[in-house]
N, C-alpha and C positions, 0 to 999 in steps of 0.2 A: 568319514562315512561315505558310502557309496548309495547311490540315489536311481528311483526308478518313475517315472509317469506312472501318473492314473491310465489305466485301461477304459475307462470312462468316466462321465461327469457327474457320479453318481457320487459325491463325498462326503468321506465322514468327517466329523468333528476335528480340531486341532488336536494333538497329544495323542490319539489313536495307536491303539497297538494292533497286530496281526504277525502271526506267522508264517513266513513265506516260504512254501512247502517244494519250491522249485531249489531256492539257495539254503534251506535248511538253516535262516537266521530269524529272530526276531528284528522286526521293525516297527518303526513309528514316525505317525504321520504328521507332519511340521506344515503351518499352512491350515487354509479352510477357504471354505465358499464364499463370495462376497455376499450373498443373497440366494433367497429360494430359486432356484429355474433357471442359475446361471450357465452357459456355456464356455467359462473363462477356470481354466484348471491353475490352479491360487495356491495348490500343495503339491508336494512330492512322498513317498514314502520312501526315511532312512533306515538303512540295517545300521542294527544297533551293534556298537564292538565293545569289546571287553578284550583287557591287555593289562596283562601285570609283567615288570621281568621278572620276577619270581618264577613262573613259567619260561619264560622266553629265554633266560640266560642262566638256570640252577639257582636260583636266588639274587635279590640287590645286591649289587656290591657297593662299598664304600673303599672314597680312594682318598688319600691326604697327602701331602706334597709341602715341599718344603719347609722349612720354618728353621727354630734356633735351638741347640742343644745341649751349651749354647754356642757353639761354634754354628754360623749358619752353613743349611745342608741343600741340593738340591736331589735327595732321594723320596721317592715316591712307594709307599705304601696302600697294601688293597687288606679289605676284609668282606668276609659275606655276612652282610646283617643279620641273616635269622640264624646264622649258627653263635658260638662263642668259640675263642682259642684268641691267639696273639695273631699281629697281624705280620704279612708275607711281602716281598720285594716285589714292586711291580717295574721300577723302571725309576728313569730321573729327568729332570727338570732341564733346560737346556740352561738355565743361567740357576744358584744360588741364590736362595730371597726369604725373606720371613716375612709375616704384616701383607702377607696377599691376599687376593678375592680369589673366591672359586663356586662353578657355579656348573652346570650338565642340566644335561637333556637326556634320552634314555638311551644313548650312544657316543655322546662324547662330554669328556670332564673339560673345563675349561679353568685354565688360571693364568693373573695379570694379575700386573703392579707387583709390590712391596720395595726390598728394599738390600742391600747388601756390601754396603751400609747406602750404595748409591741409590739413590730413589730410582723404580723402572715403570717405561709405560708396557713395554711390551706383553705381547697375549700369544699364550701357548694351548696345545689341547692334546688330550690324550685320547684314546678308543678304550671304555672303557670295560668291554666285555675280553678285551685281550690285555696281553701286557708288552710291555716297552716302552721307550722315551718320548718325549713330548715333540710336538712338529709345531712351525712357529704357524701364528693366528691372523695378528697383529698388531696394532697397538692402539691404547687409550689416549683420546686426545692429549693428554698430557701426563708427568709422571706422576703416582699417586701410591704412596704406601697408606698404608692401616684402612686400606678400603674393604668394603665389604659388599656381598652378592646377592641375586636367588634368579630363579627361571623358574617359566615354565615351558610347553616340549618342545617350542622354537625360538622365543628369545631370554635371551641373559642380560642381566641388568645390574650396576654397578651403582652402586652408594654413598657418595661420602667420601671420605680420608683426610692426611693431611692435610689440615687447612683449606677445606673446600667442602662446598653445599650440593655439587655437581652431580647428577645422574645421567648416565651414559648406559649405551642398549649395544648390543650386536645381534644379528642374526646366528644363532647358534651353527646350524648346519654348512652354514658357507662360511667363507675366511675373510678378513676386511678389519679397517680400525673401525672403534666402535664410536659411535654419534650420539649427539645431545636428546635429552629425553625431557630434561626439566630440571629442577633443586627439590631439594630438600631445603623443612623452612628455617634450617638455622645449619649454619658450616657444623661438620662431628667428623670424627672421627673413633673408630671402633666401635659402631654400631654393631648390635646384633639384626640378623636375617635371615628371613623364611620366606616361602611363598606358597598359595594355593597355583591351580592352573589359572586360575583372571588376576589374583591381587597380590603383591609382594610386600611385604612388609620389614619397615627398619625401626627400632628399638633401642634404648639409651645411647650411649656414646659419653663423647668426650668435647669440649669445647670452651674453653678451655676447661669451665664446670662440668661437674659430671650431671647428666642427665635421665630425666628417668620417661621423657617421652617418648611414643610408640607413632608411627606414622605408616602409613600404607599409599600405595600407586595402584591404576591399573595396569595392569602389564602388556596389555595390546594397545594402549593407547601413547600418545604423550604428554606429559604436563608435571603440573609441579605434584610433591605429596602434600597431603592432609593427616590432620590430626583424627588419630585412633582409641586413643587413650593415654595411659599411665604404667607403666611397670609397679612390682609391688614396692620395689626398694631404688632408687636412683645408683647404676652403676655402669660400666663400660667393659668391653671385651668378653661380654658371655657369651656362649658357645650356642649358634641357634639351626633349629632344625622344625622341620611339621611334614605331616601329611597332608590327604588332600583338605581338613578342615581344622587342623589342631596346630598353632605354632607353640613352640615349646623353647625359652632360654636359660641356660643353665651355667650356673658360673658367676665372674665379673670382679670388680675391682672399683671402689670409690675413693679416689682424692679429691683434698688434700688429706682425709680422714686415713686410707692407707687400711680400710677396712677391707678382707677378699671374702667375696660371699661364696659359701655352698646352697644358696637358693636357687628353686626352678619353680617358673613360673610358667602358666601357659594363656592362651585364647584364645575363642574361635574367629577365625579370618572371616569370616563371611560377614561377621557381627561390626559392632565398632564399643570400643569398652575397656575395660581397667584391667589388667592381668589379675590372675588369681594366683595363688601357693597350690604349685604342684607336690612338693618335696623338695630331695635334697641329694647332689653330689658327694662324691664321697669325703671329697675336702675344700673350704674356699679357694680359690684361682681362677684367673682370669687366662686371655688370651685359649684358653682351649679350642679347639673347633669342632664341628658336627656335623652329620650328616644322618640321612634316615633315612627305611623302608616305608610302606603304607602302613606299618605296624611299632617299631621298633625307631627310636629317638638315642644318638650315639654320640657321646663325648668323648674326646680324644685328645690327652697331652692336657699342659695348660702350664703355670708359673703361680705359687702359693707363698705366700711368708713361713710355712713351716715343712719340715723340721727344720731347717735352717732356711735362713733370708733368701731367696729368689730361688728356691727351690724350681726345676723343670721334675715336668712329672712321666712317667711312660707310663701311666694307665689306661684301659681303656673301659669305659662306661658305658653305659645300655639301659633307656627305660623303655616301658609300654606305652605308647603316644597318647590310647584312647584312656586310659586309667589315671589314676595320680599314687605317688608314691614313690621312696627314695631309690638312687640308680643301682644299678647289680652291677656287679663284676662280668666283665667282658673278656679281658682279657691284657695282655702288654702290649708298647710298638717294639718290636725286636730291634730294631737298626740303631734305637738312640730314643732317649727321653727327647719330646718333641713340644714346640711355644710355637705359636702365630703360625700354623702351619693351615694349610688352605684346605680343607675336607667338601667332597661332592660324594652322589652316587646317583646312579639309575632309577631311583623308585622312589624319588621325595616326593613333596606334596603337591610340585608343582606340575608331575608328569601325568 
């Protein structure tokens, strides 16, 4: 936001609105008077912005990268959320990996870790309103597959994984290894995550139990998570996506039971509380990934028990974030049935 002085000490109330007939924006006034009669200006008035990329770039796009097919791939796939059709070649990975984190801001996708079969720390990033190959980032303190992500429009924040409770942050827009943030309160791996713009959220997992706890951080801050609630069913590897107040996971896998769920559940971030029953995928599997527009929640790939044992899947799925109800056809990934592949876009909930 862009800020201007009082022209005099004449002020109004905190939250004030006015329209500023010079810059043709609405603004609002942040601040107030200490007292009656004072000569000390306490407030500023902000022009207010509004910014979708839906405008800014022809619609969000959603990008996924890597994963198992189960030959592991380092090709990189784009789709634009608010249309449907299969998804298009954007570029590739600089190393081969599946079980990565990924995570963007409204300009660049980011992905780290997994695995190939070598576990890796390193962090890559793509542009994501163009297309091409990944340029390197840098790397996670240490190597970490099955980890998981979210952001909001400047930092990115990492999860969990093998055998570790760890939370690490980087600054999105610049380049550097990423630094300690806090724990998570029990080691997991294959969390589900989402994020608002302030709160990030991570969701069952694996350790070695499956788990059906929901935990949330703030995302400007550092420190460890807290408890948020409960998922509706205890499982690992669901595919998670939200806008700016909806997290939404979809998907998953419970052992030792060997049970794959096609449930989606969602809740509002802002709150702190129990998931509900959204609906339903098209089929149980786990490991799928997701990403979203401010409107539109997308599932993409995953690993099922049917029709045959370890089935990989190339569909791609689509719900309405703000609604509840089972996922629609989206579309295919062209390049390959796709597991543990790393999905970001430009318009999630954290931007």
């Amino acid at each position: 936001m862009t800020h201007q002085e009082l022209p005099s000490y004449d002020q109004p109330p905190a939250g004030a609105l006015r329209f500023n007939t010079d810059s043709r924006k609405l603004e609002v006034y942040c601040g107030g008077p200490v007292g009656f009669g004072t000569t000390t200006i306490t407030g500023a008035w902000y022009q207010i912005d509004s910014f979708t990329p839906d405008t800014a770039t022809g619609g969000a796009r959603g990008v996924f990268a890597g994963g198992t097919t189960p030959t592991v791939v380092n090709t990189i796939d784009y789709i634009t959320i608010s249309t449907t059709g299969n998804s298009l070649s954007f570029g590739n990975l600089a190393t081969q990996r599946y079980d990565l984190a990924s995570l963007s801001s409204t300009t660049r996708g980011v992905f780290a870790g997994g695995q190939n079969p070598t576990i890796l720390s390193s962090i890559e990033y793509v542009t994501i309103s163009s297309t091409g190959s990944t340029a390197s980032f840098g790397n996670l303190s240490s190597a970490r597959s099955r980890v998981r992500s979210c952001s909001n429009s400047t930092r990115g924040i990492f999860l969990g994984g093998q055998q570790i409770n760890n939370i690490e942050y980087i600054t999105i827009a610049s380049t550097g290894d990423a630094k300690d943030f806090g724990d998570l309160t029990t080691t997991r791996r294959f969390v589900s995550s989402c994020s608002s713009s302030t709160r990030g959220i991570s969701a069952g997992g694996q350790n070695p139990a499956t788990t059906n706890i929901i935990e949330f951080i703030t995302i400007s801050t550092l420190g460890n998570a807290s408890d948020f609630g409960d998922l509706t069913v205890a499982r690992y590897g669901a595919g998670g996506c939200s806008n700016a107040t909806r997290g939404v996971f979809g998907g998953g896998v419970h052992l030792p039971s060997s049970v794959y769920y096609n449930t989606i559940d969602y809740i509002t971030i802002s709150s702190l509380g129990n998931a509900i029953d959204f609906g339903d995928i098209f089929t149980g599997r786990y490991g799928a990934s997701a990403c979203s527009s401010s409107t539109r929640g997308v599932f993409v790939g995953g690993q099922g028990p049917s029709p045959t044992p370890n089935t990989i899947f190339n569909i791609i799925e689509y719900v309405s974030i703000n609604s509840t109800g089972n996922a629609i056809d989206f579309g295919d990934i062209t390049s390959s049935n796709r597991f543990s592949s790393g999905a970001c876009s430009n318009g999630h909930g954290g931007l």
